[in-house]
C-alpha positions, -999 to +999 in steps of 0.1 A: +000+000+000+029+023+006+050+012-024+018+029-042+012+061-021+048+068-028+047+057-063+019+080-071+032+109-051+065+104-075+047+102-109+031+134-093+058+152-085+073+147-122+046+163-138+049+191-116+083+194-123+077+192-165+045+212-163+065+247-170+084+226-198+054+219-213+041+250-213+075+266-231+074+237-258+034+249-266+043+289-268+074+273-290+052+258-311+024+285-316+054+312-322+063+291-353+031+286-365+024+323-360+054+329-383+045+305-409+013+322-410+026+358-415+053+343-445+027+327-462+006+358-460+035+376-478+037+357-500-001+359-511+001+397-508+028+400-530+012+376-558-009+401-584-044+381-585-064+396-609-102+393-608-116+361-628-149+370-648-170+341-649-202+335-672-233+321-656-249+294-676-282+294-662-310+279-683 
């Protein structure tokens, strides 16, 4: 019964201790995607999209 109290208050006390980790990894992470965003949107703005006419074909 001890060997699980102290087991449990182990595995608890490592995700404590990786909790901040974790958090650093997942800012990280949505810093890059952030700037992937912001080059792709470059490089749409600096594309020169010119409006498509389309014909209706309703009958």
């Amino acid at each position: 019964m001890i060997k699980w109290i102290l087991l449990g208050s182990l595995f608890y006390a490592i995700y404590r201790a990786f909790r901040p980790m974790l958090s650093i990894f997942r800012f990280s992470r949505t810093v890059k995607e952030k700037k992937k965003r912001e080059g792709i949107h470059k490089k749409v703005s600096k594309m020169d999209i010119q409006d498509a006419e389309f014909e209706d074909n309703i009958k």
